[in-house]
C-alpha positions, 0 to 999 in steps of 0.5 A: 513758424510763430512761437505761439504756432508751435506750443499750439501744436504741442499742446495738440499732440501731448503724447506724441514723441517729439522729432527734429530732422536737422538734415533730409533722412537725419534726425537728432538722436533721442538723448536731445535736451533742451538746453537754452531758449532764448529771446532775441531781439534784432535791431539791424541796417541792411547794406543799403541802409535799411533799418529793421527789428524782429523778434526771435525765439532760438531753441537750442538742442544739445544730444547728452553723450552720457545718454547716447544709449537713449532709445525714447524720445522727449514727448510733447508734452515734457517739452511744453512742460519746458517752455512752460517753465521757461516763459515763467521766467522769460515771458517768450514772444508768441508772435516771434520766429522760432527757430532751433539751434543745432549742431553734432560733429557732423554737422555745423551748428546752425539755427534751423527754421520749420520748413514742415510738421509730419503728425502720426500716431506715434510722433510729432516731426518738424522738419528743419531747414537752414535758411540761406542768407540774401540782400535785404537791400536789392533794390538798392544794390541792382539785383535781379529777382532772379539773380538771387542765386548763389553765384551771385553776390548782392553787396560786391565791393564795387556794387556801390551798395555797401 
């Protein structure tokens, strides 16, 4: 999901509680706080020496131990609030990949991609999903489209690729 996409759909559904499931059937707990937002610019190589750049936004979502007894969540409407402010200071890129940083004691902090949206009178859900890493340089290393398991490893020290 684009950055633009997403404060769209904020802006669509402004009293709707906003949810995050991190996990399938867990969601972050209603003492979440949007606690940075931040521009990324990736400029890379890739292990058959590809180049690339893209664009970024990372949201980061912390739940407040001193709010554990929170029973509401943040509306959509305080979070475009938040953006709003933020991209005041920080112009935010709307055509950039926006992505939620997350982590609680049982699960490992990651940054979660938008698989889904789930709209409902009372709630605004985003589905998250970690996404698995890959060779970007298949072609070069000799992967099979199918052998992108993971079993399988692109860049092996003896695959000449890397």
């Amino acid at each position: 999901m684009k950055t633009q996409e997403f404060l769209e759909l904020l802006e669509a559904h402004p009293t709707q509680s906003l949810l995050f499931e991190y996990a399938e059937g867990k969601t972050i707990a209603p003492n979440y706080h949007i606690t940075e937002v931040k521009n990324i610019i990736i400029d890379s190589v890739d292990c058959g020496a590809g180049t690339d750049f893209w664009r970024e936004t990372v949201v980061q979502l912390w739940e407040s131990p001193k709010e554990k007894d929170r029973l509401h969540y943040m509306t959509a409407q305080k979070a475009t609030d938040i953006f709003k402010r933020v991209s005041g200071m920080k112009r935010m890129q709307p055509d950039a990949e926006i992505k939620f940083e997350y982590s609680n004691p049982d699960f490992h902090t990651a940054q979660l991609f938008v698989d889904d949206v789930d709209v409902a009178d009372e709630h605004l859900l985003l589905r998250l999903v970690v996404e698995k890493t890959s060779c970007k340089a298949q072609e070069t290393c000799g992967v099979p489209a199918e052998a992108n398991t993971k079993e399988e490893i692109c860049c092996a020290p003896e695959s000449g690729c890397c």
